[in-house]
C-alpha positions as CSV (number, residue, x, y, z in Angstrom):
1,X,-3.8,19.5,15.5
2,X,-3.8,22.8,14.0
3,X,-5.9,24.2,17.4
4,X,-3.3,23.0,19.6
5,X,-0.7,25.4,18.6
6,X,-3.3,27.9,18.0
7,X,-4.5,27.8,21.3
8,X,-1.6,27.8,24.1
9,X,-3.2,27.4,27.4
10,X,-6.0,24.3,28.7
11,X,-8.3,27.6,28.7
12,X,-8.5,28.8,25.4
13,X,-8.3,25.3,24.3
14,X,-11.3,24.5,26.0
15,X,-12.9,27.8,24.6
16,X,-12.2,26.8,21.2
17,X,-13.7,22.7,21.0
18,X,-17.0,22.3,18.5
19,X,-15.7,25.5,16.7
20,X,-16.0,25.3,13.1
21,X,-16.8,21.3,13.7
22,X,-19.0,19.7,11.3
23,X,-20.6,16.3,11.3
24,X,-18.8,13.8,10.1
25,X,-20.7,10.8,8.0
26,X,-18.4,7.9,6.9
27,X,-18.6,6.4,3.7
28,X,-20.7,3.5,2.5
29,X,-19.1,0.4,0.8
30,X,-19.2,1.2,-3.1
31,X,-20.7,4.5,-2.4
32,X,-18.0,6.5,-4.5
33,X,-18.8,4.9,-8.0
34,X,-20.3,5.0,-10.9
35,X,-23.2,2.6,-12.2
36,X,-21.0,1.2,-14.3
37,X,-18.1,0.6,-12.8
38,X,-20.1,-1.3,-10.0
39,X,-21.5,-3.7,-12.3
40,X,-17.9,-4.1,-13.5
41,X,-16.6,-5.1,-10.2
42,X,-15.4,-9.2,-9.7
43,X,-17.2,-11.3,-6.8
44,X,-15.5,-11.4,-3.4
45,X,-15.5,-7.2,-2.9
46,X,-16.4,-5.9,0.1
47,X,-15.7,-2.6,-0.9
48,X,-13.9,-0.2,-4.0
49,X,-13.1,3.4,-4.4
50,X,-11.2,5.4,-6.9
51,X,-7.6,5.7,-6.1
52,X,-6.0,8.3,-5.3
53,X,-4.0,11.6,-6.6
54,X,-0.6,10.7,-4.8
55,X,-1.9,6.3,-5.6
56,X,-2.2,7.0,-8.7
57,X,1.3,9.1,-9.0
58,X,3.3,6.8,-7.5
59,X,2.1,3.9,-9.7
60,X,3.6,5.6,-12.9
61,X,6.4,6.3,-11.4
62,X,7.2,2.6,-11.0
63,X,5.6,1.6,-14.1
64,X,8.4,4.6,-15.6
65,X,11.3,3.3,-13.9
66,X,10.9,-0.3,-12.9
67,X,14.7,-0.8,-12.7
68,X,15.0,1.9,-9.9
69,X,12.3,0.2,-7.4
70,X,10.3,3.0,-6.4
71,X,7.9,3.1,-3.7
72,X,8.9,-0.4,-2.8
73,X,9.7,-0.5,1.5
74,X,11.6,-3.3,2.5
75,X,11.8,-3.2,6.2
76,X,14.2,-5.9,8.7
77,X,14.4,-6.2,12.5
78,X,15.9,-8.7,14.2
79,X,13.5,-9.9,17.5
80,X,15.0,-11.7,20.8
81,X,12.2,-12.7,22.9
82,X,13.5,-15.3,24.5
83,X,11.8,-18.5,22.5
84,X,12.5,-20.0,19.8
85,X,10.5,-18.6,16.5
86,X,6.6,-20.1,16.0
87,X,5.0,-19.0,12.9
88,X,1.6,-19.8,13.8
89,X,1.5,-16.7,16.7
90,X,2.6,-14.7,13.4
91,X,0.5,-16.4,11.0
92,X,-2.3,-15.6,13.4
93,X,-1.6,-11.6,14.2
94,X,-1.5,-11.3,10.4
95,X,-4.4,-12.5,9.4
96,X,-6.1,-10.2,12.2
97,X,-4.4,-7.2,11.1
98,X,-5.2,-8.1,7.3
99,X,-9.2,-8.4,8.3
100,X,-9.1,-5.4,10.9
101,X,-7.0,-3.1,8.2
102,X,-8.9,-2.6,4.5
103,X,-5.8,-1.1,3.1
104,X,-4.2,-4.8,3.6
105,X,-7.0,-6.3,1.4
106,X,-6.4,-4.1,-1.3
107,X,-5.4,-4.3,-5.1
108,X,-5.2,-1.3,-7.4
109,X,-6.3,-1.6,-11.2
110,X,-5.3,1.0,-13.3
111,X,-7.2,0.4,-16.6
112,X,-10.1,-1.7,-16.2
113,X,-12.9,1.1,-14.8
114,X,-13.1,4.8,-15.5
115,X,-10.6,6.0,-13.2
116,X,-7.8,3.8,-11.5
117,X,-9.5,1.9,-8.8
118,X,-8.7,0.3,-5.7
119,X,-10.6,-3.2,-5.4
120,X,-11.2,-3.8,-1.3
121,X,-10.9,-7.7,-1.0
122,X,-13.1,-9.7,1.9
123,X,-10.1,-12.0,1.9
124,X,-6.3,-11.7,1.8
125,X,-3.6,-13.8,3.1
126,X,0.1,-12.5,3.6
127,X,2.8,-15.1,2.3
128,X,5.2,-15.8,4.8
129,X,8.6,-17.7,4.1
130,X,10.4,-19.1,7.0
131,X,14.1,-20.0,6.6
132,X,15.5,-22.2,8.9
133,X,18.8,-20.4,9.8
134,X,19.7,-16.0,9.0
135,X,23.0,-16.4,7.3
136,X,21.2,-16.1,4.1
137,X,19.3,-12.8,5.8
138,X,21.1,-10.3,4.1
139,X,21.5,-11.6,0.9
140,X,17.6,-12.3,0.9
141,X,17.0,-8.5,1.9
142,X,19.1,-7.0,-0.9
143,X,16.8,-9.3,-3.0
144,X,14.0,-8.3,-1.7
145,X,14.6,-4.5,-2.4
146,X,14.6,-5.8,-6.1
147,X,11.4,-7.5,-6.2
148,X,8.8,-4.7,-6.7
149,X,4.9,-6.0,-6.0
150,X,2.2,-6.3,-8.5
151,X,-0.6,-4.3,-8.0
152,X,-3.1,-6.3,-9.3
153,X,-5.1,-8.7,-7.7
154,X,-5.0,-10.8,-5.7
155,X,-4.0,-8.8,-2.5
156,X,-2.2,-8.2,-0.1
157,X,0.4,-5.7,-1.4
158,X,2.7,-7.0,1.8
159,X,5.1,-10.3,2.6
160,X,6.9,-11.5,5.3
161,X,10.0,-13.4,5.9
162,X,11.7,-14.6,8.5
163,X,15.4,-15.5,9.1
164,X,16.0,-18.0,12.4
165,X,19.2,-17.2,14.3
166,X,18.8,-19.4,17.6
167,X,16.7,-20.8,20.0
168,X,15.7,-17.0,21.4
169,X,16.3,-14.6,18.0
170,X,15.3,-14.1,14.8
171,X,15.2,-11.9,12.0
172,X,11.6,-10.5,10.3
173,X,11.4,-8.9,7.0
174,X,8.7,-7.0,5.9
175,X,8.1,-5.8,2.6
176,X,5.1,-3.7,1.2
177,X,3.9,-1.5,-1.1
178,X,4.1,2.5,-0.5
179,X,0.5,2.5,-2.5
180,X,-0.9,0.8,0.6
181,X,1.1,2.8,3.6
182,X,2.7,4.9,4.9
183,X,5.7,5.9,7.8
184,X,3.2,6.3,10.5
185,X,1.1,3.4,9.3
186,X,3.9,1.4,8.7
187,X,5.5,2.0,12.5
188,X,2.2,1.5,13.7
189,X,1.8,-1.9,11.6
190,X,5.1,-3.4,13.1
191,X,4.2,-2.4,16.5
192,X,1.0,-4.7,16.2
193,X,2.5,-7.1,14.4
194,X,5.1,-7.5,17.5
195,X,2.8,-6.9,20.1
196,X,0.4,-9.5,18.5
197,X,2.9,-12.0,18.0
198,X,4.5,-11.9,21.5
199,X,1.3,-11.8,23.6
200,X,0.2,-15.1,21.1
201,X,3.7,-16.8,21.7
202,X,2.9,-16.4,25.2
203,X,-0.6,-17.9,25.7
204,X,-2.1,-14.6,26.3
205,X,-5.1,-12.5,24.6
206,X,-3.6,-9.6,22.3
207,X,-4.0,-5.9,23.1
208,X,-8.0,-5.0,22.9
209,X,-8.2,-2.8,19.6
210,X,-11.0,0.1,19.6
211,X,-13.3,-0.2,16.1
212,X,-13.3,2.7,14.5
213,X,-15.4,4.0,12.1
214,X,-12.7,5.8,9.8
215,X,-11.5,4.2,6.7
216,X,-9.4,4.9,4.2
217,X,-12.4,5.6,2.2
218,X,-13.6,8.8,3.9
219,X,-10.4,10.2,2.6
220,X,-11.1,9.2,-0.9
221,X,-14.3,10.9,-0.5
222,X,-12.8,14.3,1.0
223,X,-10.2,14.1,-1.8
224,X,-12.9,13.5,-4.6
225,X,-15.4,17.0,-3.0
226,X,-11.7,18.9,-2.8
227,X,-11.1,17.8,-7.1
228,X,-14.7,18.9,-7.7
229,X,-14.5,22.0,-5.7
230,X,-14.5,25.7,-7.9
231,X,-13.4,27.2,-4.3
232,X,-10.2,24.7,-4.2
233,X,-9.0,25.2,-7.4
234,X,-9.8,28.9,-6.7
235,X,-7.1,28.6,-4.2
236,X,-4.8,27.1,-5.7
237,X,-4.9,29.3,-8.6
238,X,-4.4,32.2,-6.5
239,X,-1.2,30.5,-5.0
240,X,0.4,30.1,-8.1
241,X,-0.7,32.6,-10.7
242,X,1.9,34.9,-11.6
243,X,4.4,33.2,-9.5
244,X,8.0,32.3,-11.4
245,X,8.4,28.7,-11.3
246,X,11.4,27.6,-9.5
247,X,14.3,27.0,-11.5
248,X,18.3,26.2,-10.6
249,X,20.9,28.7,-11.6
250,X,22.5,28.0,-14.5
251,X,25.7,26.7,-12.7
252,X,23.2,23.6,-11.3
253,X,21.0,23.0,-13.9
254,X,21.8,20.0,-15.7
255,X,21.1,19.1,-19.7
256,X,18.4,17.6,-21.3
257,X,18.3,13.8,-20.9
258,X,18.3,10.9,-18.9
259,X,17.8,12.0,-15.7
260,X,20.7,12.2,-12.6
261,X,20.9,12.2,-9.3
262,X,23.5,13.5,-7.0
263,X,22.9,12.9,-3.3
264,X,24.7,14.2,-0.4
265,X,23.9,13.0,2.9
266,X,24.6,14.8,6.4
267,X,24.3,13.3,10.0
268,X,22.4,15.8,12.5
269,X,21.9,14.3,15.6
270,X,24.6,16.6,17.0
271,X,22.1,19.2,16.4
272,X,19.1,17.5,17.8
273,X,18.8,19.0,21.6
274,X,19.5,22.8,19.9
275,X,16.9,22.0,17.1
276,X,14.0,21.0,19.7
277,X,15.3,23.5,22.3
278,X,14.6,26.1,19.4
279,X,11.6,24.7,18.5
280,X,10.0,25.1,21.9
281,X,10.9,28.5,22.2
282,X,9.0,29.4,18.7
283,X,6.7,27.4,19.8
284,X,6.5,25.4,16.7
285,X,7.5,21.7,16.1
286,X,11.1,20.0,14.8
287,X,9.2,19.6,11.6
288,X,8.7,23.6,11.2
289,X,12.7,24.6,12.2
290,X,13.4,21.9,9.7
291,X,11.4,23.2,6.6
292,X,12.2,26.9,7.2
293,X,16.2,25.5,6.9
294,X,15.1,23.7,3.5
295,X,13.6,27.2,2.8
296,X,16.3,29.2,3.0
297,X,18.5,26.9,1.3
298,X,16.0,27.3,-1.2
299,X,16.4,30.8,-1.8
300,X,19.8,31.1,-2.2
301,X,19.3,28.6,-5.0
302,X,16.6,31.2,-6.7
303,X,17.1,34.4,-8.2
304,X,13.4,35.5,-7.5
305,X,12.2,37.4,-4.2
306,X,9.1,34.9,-3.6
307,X,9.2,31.3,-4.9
308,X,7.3,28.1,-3.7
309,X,7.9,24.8,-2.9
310,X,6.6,21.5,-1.7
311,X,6.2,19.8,1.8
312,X,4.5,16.5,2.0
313,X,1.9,16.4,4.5
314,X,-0.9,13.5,6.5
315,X,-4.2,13.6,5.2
316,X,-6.6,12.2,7.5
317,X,-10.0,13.5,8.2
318,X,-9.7,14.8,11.8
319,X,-12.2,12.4,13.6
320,X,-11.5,9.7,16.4
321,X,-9.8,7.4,14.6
């Protein structure tokens, strides 16, 4: 991604491809543990890998601070497609997106191996309730927010639901843990879940998918070399040694104890075509406009000439896939 806004024209794009590129080897089943923990794994694997960094972060945040749901996406749409509801066109795209997907076939143990682990399952099947009318819809959702997955076995770490309004509409409610996706994953996920359930509905084949060889494994791996790496942590050193730590001025910063959150929220679309427009002309995307305003914002808050903070990013190796 990186050499597309490096490189501006098709010429110096083309100039730059198999720069820098190396080969890229997927990972093996089990390949990323130990001895031991192998022999420690249950029957019915068909692969397991360490979880990881941001996993394993998330899951004591919600072991912290059960009451507050975290990392818990509850997502509702309502569908008109002109027939009346059939849950075996559903029943059917799931359990194709649950063989074709590893991440849907996956349970996370925290204590039972060296390291938190993520167990890949050969089997999962997604539970899905089917209410007969969708005046109950949104108390069921609000519910739903407030009933947090376990993450250990048996998988899948996702539900359905689904609300019938009439003879053409309904309502489908999806719920699954952040451990196991993400945005893009998740908008992708619903997209095949429609398009899958539509094309069944109507007699016809679903979309042809492309195998790929990419799993969520091979970012396990590239996570694990980056951990072990004296270069990396070189890095990072340098990035933060002898930088102040960020702190709120004393006016903002709030006393010791449980903790409190105050959130303000503030509609931009108004300022959408001048955001992109500006964007274009830096050459740069939304995203990049939108953290240099949480930047400056930032250092009005901080007393020091340099200070750092965080921006959440994709990591995906960057192979076909």
């Amino acid at each position: 991604v990186r050499d597309v806004f490096a490189y501006r024209t098709v010429r110096g794009l083309a100039a730059s491809l198999g720069e820098g590129v190396d080969e890229w080897e997927p990972v093996a089943p089990f390949a990323l543990l130990t001895d031991t923990d192998r022999a420690a794994l249950p029957a019915g694997l068909t692969d397991a890998y360490p979880a990881t960094q941001a996993q394993v972060g998330m899951a004591v945040e919600i072991a912290k601070d059960d009451a507050a749901r975290p990392y818990h996406i509850v997502h509702t749409m309502r569908v008109d497609d002109g027939l009346p509801f059939d849950v075996e066109p559903l029943r059917a795209t799931l359990a194709e997106l649950v063989a074709r997907h590893d991440t849907l076939r996956t349970s996370v143990d925290l204590a039972g191996y060296s390291v938190p682990m993520q167990l890949v399952h050969a089997e999962a099947q997604v539970p899905i309730a089917v209410h007969p009318d969708a005046s109950g819809h949104p108390a069921y959702v609000t519910a739903e927010r407030g009933r947090p997955f376990d993450l250990a076995p048996p998988p899948p770490l996702l539900r359905v639901a689904v609300h019938r309004e009439d003879d053409r509409a309904w309502w489908l409610t999806v719920s699954v843990s952040h451990l196991i996706t993400g945005g893009w994953d998740l908008n992708l996920l619903l997209a095949d879940l429609r398009d899958g359930y539509h094309r069944r509905r109507r007699g016809e084949q679903p979309t042809p998918v492309e195998p790929v060889a990419v799993r969520y494994a091979d970012f396990v791996a590239a996570e694990l070399s980056a951990l072990d790496s004296e270069a990396d942590a070189d890095y990072w050193r340098d990035v933060v040694t002898g930088r102040p730590k960020f702190t709120l001025p004393d006016t903002l910063a709030t006393e010791p104890g449980p903790r409190q959150v105050s959130r303000t929220e503030l509609d931009i679309a108004d300022l959408d075509p001048a955001l992109r427009k500006l964007a274009s002309s830096l050459g740069v995307p939304v995203k990049a406009v939108l953290h240099a305003a949480h930047l400056k914002v930032m250092s009005q808050l901080s007393g020091e000439r340099r200070f750092y903070t965080g921006l959440v990013c994709d990591a995906r190796p960057e192979v076909r896939g």
